[in-house]
N, C-alpha and C positions, 0 to 999 in steps of 0.2 A: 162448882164441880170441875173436874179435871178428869181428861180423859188419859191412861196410859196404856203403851203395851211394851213388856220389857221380856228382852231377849235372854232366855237362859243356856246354862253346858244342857248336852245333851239328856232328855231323860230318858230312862234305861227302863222304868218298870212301871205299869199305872198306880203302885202306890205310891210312888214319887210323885205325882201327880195328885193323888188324894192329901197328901203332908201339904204340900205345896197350899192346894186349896183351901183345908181348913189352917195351917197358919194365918193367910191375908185374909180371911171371912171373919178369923176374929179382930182383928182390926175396928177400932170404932173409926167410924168414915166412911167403911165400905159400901159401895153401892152392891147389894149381894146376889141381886139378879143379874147386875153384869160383868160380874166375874166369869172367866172364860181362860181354863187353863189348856193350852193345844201341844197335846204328846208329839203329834207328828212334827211340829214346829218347834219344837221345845218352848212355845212364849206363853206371857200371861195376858192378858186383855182385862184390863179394869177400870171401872170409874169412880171417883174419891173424890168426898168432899177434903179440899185440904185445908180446910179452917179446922178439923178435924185430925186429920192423922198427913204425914209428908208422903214424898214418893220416899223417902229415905228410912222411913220407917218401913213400907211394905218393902225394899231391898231387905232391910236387914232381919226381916222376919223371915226372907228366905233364904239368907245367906246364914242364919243361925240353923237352918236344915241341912247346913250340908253344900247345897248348890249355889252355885257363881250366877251372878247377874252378868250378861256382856256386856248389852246395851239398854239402855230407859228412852223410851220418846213419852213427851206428856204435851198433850194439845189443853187448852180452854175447852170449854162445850161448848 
């Protein structure tokens, strides 16, 4: 498992934040209790197995919405 939290553009409305969410939920990988999308911060917070799904995949599940990724940090558990 893989922990990451990735830095997005600004979000403007919470249902940017709901699109956001369920695109990376459906993700097979997702750990989907720790999914954690923060409006005030604009980032995501999530844990992925990635024998499963890449960080690059959950990027471009969100960049196919619409929204820019800035930055990705991905730690080990």
């Amino acid at each position: 498992m893989q922990k990451a939290t990735l830095q997005l553009e600004t979000l403007t409305c919470p249902s940017c934040l709901l699109k956001i969410e369920n695109a990376v939920k459906s993700l097979d990988g997702i750990d989907q209790d720790s999914l954690n999308v923060l409006f005030n911060s604009s980032k995501v917070k999530v844990n992925f197995d990635d024998e499963k799904v890449s960080i690059e995949d959950i990027e471009k599940a969100i960049d196919k919405l619409g929204y820019e990724v800035k930055k990705t940090t991905v730690r080990a558990m």
